[in-house]
C-alpha positions as CSV (number, residue, x, y, z in Angstrom):
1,X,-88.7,60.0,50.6
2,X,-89.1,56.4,50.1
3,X,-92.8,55.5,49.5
4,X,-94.3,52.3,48.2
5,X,-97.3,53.3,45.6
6,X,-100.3,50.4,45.7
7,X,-101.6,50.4,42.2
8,X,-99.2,52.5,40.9
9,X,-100.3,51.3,36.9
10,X,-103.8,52.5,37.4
11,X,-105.2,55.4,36.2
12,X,-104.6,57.4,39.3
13,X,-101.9,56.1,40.3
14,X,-99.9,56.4,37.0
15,X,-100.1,60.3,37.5
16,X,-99.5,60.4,40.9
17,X,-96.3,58.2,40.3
18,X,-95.1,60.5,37.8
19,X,-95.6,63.5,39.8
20,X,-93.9,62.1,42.9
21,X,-91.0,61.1,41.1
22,X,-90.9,64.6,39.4
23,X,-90.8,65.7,42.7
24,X,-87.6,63.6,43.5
25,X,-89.2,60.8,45.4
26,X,-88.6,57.3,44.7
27,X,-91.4,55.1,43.9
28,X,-92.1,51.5,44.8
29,X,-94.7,50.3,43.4
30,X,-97.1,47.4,44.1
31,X,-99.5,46.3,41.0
32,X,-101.3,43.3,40.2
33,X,-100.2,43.8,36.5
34,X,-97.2,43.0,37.8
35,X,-98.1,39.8,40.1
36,X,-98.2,41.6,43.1
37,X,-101.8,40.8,45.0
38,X,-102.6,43.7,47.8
39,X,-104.4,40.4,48.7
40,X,-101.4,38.5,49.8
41,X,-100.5,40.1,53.2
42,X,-96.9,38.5,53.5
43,X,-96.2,40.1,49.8
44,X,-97.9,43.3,51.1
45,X,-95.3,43.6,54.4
46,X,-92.0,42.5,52.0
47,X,-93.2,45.7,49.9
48,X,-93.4,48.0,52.7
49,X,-90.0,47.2,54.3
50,X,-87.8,50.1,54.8
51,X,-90.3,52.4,53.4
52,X,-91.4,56.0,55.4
53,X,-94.9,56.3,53.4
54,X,-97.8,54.2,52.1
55,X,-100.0,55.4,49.3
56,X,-102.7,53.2,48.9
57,X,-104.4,53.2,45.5
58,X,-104.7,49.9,44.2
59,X,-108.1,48.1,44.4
60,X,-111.8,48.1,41.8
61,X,-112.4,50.8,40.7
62,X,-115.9,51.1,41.1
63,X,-119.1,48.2,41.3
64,X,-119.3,47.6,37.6
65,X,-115.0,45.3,37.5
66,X,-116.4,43.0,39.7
67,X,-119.2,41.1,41.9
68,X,-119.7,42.5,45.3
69,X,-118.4,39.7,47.2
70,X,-115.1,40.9,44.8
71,X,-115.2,44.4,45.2
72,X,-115.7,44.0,49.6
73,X,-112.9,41.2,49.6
74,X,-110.5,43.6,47.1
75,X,-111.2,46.8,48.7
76,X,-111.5,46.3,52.3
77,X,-109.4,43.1,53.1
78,X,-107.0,44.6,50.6
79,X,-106.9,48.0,52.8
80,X,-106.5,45.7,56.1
81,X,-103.5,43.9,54.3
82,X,-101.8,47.3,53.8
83,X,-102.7,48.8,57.5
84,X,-101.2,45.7,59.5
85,X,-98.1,46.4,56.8
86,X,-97.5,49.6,57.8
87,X,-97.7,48.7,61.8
88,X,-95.4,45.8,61.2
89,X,-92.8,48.0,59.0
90,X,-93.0,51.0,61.5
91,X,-94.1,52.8,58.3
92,X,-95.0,56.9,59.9
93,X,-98.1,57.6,57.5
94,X,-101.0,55.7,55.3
95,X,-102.5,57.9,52.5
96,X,-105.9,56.1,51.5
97,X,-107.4,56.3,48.4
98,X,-111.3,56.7,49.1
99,X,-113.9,58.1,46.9
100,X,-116.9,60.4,47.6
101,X,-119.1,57.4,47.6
102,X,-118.1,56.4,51.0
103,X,-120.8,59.4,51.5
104,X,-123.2,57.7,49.8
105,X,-122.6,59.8,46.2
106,X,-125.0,58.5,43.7
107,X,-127.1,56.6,46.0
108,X,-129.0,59.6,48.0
109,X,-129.7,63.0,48.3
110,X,-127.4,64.4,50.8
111,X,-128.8,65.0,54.1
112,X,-127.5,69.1,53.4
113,X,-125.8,71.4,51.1
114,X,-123.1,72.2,50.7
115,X,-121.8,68.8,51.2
116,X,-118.5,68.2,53.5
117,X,-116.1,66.2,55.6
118,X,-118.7,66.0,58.6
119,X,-121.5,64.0,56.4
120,X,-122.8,61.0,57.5
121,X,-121.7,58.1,55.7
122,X,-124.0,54.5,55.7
123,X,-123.4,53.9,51.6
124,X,-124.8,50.8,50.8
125,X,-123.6,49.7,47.6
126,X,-120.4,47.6,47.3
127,X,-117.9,49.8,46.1
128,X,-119.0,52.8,48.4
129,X,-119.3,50.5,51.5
130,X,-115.8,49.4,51.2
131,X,-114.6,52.5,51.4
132,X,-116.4,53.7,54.4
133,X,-115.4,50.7,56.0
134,X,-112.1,51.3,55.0
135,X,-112.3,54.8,56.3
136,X,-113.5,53.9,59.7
137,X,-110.6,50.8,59.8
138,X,-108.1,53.7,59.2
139,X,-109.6,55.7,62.2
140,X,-109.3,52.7,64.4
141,X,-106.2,52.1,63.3
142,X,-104.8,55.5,64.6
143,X,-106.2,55.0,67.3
144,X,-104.3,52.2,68.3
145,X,-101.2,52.6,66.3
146,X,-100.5,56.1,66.5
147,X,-99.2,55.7,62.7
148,X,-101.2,58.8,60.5
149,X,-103.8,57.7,58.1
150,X,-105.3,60.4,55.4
151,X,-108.2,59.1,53.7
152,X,-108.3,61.5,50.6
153,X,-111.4,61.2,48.6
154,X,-111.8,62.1,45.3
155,X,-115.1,62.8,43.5
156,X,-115.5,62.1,39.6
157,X,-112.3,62.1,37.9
158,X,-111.4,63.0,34.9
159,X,-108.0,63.9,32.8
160,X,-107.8,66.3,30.0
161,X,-109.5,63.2,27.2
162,X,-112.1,62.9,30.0
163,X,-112.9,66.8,29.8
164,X,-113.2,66.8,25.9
165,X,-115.5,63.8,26.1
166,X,-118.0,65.8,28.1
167,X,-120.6,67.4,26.4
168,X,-121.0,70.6,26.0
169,X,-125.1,70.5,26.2
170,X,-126.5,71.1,29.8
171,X,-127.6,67.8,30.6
172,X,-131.4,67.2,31.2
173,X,-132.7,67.2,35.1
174,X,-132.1,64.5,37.1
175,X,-135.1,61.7,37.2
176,X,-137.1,61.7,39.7
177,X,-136.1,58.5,42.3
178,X,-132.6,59.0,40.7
179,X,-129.1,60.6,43.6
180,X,-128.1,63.6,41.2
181,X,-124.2,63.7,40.7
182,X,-124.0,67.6,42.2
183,X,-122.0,68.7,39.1
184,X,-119.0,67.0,40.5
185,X,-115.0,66.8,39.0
186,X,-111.7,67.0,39.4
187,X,-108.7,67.1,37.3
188,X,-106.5,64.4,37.8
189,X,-103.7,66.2,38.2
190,X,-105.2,68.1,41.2
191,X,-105.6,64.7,42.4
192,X,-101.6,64.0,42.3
193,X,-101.1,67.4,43.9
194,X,-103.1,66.8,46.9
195,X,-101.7,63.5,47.1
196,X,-98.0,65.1,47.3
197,X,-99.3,67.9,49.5
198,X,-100.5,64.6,52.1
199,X,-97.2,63.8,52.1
200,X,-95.8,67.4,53.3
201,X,-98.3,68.0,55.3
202,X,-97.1,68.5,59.7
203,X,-101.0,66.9,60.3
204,X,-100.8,64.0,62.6
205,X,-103.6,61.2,63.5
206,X,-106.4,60.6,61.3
207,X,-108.5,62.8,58.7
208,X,-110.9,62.3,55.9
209,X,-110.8,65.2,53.0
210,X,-112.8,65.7,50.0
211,X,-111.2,66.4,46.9
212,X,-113.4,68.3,43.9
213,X,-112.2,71.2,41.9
214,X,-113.1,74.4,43.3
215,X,-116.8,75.1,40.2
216,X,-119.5,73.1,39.1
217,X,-119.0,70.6,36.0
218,X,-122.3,72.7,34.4
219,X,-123.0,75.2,32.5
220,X,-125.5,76.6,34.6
221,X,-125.1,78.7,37.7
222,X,-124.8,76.7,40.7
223,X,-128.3,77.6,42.7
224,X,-130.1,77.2,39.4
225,X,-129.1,73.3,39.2
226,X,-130.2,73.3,42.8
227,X,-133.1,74.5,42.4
228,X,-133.7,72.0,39.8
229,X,-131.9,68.5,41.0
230,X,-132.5,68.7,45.1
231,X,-134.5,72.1,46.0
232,X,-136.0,70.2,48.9
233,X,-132.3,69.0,50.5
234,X,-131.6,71.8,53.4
235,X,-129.3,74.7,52.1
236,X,-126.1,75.6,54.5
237,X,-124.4,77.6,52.3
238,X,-123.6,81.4,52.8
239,X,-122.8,84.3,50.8
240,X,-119.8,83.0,49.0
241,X,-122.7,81.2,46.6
242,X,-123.9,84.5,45.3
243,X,-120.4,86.3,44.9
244,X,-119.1,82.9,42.6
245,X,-122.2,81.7,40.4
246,X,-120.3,78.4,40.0
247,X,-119.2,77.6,43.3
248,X,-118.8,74.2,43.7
249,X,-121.3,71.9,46.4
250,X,-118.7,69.6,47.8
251,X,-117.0,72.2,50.9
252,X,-113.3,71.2,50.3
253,X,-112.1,73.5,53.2
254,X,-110.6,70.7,55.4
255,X,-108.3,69.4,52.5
256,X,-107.3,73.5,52.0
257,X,-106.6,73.5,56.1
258,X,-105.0,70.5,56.4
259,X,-102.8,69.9,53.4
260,X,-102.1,73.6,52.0
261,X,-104.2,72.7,49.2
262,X,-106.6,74.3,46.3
263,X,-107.6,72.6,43.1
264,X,-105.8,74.6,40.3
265,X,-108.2,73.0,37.3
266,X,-111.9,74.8,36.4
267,X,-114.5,73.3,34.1
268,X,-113.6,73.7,30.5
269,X,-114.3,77.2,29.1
270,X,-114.6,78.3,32.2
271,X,-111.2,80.9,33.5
């Protein structure tokens, strides 16, 4: 398959290259460390000429590479320039890189626990706005287009230096007035699997899916940190929570359903 790769010298989207190529696809990639701006629409439509799939990665990372106005004019006009590509192309499928901020991560409690696809989203911070505002531009843009968008989005990721930078210390409880993390990660490799899952996937229209590894990134059992972070945020979860002590709190079922997926990576020293 012929797929042009926004951001393909980033982080993410130097593993997700490699994997896709691994997987006999040809890659064409779309950098700004290699003059191409996702900001420069008639650049953007050259780039998608000819090809069947868009993954779109490229973008800030997060609120700390830049100043809001920055990280809204990057993220979301940048996300606009690659939608109205695709239409003009006739390009079958956008895969969106969003984040679990565009639920508001890090700036709230949840509204409920386990957390999943169905959660409100109304972030307010730059970076997490963008996406959500990217997500419902995608929705929209099915709507009208017909064209498939998948909005995957990834909690905190980390690869295998990440992992061995984490300490091995439980970490003290959240302070009070401060959104607790919920134990979240996910390999990065995981990542680059759901991503090539999203592009064998029969799914048609639009869909948002949360990516996290399938365990808490804690030693303690999951209900304990619970009981310690957020024990006044409504509980939804069943059974499952007592038969795996370390069950994750982000419900990744939709990604399972709809892509064929399951996060292969556990938290270190943990089988």
């Amino acid at each position: 398959m012929e797929i042009l790769l926004t951001g393909q010298r980033g982080r993410l989207g130097t593993v997700i290259a490699r994997r896709l190529e691994i997987a006999g696809h040809q890659i064409r990639g779309f950098d700004i460390a290699d003059g191409f701006d996702i900001l420069d629409p008639a650049s953007v439509r050259r780039a998608a000429r000819a090809v069947e799939t868009i993954i779109h990665v490229a973008g800030l990372a997060d609120d700390r590479q830049g100043a809001p106005t920055d990280v809204m004019k990057v993220n979301l006009l940048g996300t606009a320039n690659v939608l109205f590509a695709a239409e003009a192309e006739n390009v079958r499928r956008v895969i969106y890189f969003s984040s679990g901020k565009s639920l508001g991560m890090l700036e709230r409690d949840p509204d409920y626990l386990p957390v999943d696809d169905a959660h409100r989203g109304l972030p307010s911070a730059p970076y997490g706005l963008a996406k959500w505002l990217s997500e419902e531009m995608c929705a929209a843009f099915t709507h009208r287009t017909g064209i498939d968008t998948i909005c995957l989005r990834p909690v905190a990721v980390f690869d295998d230096e990440g992992y061995r930078r984490m300490p091995t210390a439980p970490p003290a409880a959240t302070a009070r007035g401060r959104a607790w993390h919920l134990a979240t990660h996910i390999h990065v490799e995981d990542v680059a699997e759901a991503t090539e899952a999203a592009l064998r996937t029969g799914f048609r229209g639009h869909t948002r899916l949360l990516l996290c590894a399938s365990d808490v990134a804690d030693h303690r059992p999951t209900l304990d940190l619970v009981r310690t972070h957020v024990p006044d945020v409504p509980w939804r979860g069943g059974p499952e929570y007592g038969r795996d002590s370390y069950r994750s709190l982000i419900d990744i079922s939709r990604a399972r359903d709809v892509l064929g997926w399951e996060p292969r990576h556990r938290w270190p020293g943990r089988a």
